[in-house]
N, C-alpha and C positions, 0 to 999 in steps of 0.2 A: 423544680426539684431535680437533682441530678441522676441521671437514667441511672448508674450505677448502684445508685442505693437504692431505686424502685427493683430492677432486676436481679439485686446481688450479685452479677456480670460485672468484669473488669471492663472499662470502657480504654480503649488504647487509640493511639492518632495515626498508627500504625502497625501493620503486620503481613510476616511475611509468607508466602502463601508460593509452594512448585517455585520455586528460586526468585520469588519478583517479590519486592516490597510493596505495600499496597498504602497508600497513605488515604487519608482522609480528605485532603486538597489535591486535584489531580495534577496539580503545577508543581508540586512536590514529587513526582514520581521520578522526575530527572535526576533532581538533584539526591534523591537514596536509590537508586539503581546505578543511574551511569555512571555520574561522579563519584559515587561507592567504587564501580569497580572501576575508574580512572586510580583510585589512589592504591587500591591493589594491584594492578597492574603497573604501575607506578615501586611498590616495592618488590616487585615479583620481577621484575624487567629490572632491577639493582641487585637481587641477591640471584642470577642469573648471567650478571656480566663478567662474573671472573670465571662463568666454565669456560674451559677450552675448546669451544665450535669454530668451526670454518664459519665462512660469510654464507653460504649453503645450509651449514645448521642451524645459523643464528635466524635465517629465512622460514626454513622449516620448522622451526621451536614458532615463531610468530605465525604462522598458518594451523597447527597443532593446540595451542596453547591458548593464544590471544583471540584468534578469529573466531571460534568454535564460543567465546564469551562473551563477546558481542553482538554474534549474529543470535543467541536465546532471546538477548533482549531486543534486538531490530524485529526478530518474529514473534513475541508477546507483546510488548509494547511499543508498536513504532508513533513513539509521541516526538511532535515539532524540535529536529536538533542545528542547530546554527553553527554553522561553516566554520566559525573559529573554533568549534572542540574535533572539528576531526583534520583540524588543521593540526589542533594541539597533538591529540592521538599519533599521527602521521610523523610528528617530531617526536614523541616518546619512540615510537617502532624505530624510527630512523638511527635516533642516537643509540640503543639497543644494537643494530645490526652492525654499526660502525664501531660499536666499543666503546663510544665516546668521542672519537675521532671526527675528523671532518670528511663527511663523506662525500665520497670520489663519484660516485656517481648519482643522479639524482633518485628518489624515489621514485618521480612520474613515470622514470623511464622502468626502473625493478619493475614496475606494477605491468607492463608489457608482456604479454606472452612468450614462451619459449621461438616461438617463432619468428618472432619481431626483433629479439634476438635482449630479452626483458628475462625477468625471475621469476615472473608470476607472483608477485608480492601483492597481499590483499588491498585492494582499495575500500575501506570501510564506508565512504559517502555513496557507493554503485553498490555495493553488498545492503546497505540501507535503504535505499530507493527501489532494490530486486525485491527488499521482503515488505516493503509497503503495495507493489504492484501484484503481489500475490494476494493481500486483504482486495485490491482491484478485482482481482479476477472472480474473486465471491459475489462482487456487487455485478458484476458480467453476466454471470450463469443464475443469479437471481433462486437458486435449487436449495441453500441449506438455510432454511426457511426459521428455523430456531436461532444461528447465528443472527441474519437479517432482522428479524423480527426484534431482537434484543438492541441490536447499533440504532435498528433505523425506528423507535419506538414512537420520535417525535417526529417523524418527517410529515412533512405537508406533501410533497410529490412521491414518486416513484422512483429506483433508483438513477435507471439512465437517463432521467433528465438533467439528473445532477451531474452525470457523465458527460453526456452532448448539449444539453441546453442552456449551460450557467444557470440552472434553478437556484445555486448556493447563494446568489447576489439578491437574490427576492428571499429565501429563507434565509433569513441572517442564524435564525437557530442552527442549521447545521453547520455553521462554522464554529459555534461555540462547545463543540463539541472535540476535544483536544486529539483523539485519533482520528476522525473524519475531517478534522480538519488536515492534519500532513498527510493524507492518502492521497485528499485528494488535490493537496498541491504537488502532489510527485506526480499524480497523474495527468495533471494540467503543464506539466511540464516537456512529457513524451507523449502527448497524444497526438501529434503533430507527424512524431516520426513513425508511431506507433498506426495510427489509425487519422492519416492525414483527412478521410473522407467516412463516412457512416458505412460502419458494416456491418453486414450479413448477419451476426450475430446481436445486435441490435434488436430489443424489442420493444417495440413503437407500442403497449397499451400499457409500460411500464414509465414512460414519461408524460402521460396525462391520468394515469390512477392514481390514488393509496389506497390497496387494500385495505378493509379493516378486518376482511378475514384474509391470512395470507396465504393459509392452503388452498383458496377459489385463483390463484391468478394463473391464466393466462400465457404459458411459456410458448408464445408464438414470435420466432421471429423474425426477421423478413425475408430469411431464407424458404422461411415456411406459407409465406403468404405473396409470394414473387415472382413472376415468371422471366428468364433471362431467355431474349431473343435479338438478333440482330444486332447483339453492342452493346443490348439496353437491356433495362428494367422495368418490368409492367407489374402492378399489382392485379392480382387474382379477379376474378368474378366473386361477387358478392354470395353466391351460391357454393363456390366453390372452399370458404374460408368457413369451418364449422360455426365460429363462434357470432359470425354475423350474418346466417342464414336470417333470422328469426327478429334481429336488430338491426336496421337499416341506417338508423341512425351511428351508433358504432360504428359503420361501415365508413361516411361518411367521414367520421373524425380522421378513420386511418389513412382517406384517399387524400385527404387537407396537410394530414401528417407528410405522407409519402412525397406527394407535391413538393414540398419547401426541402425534404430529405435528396428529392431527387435535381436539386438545383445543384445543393450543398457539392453533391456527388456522392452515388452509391459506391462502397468497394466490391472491384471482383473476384479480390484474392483470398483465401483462405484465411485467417488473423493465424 
């Protein structure tokens, strides 16, 4: 029977909910948010072309205007977007800034810093990847525990495994999950440059748990259970680390852990 007549509730495939459209299919959410607002942007960047802005206004109307509407949605839903639409985006801005004309200098270079000798024109695909690596740094700090709790509902590990250990090729679930899935190919992408080696902030009982309470974990991390002496990296005395005074066994897992972390190579620097 249809919900609608049980409940008397309108049943919709759609609604839009704080500025984002929420669809019923989550593969649908592209195509009514961005492509939604590619085609306003699209008439709004045409009924804009006949003001009279310098190449400077027309810069700063797209930093003002345009950026400020794509980065709501790169920071509510950074769901999987493929290279040709911000290829396409990058060609609307462009013919915009030129009037139409063929432009005299390239985008890549606008997109340069005032001091490179650029316009500071926004790069949407780097503004894209900045607010995916901010959803990262939640799975990092491991702290807001109602977020986590809600993304990570199915996971089979803990988060930094998924981080450091490819756990996502053994849990195939969490790729099917359409914003865990682009985090954390963005973060697979700059972990290299980012955290070429295991750091500090790394906590080693978060890539062999899953909580099933998530208030009991553990925010130890190997800043906290490490001594740096001579170059190097020792882990603690087993007395010395609260949580594994009284579990020997735990201790165990974290020194088996450390071992293979300290091949990898520890980072000494601050992230």
């Amino acid at each position: 029977m249809n919900l609608s007549n049980i409940t008397n509730i309108e049943v919709t495939s759609k609604v839009r909910y704080l500025g984002v459209t929420i669809t019923d299919n989550n593969w649908d959410l592209f195509k009514n948010n961005y492509l939604k607002l590619e085609h306003q942007l699209q008439k709004d960047l045409e009924s804009w072309k006949n003001i009279k802005l310098s190449l400077l206004g027309r810069i700063a109307l797209i930093k003002m205007n345009v950026l400020p509407r794509f980065l709501f949605l790169f920071q509510t839903i950074p769901i999987p977007i493929d290279k040709s639409h911000f290829y396409r985006w990058k060609r609307q801005m462009t013919n915009f800034i030129w009037n139409g004309r063929r432009a005299r200098i390239k985008y890549l270079y606008l997109m340069d810093s005032y001091q490179k000798g650029g316009l500071n024109c926004p790069n949407l695909e780097l503004y894209y990847e900045a607010s995916c690596l901010v959803w990262i740094s939640e799975w990092a700090r491991v702290k807001d525990i109602k977020l986590l709790t809600l993304e990570g509902h199915d996971n089979v590990f803990g988060w930094h495994s998924y981080l450091f250990d490819g756990k996502n090729v053994v849990d195939r679930h969490f790729n099917q999950h359409i914003i865990r899935k682009s985090l954390l190919k963005v973060w697979l992408k700059y972990k290299g440059s980012l955290e070429s080696k295991i750091p500090l902030w790394c906590i080693p009982l978060e890539r062999f748990n899953k909580y099933s309470n998530p208030s009991s974990r553990e925010l130890l991390s190997y800043k906290d259970i490490t001594i740096y002496d001579n170059g190097s990296y020792f882990l603690k005395d087993r007395n010395d680390i609260k949580i594994c005074k009284d579990n020997w066994f735990l201790y165990h897992q974290l020194k088996e852990l450390f071992n293979k972390d300290k091949v990898r190579g520890i980072s000494a620097h601050k992230s």
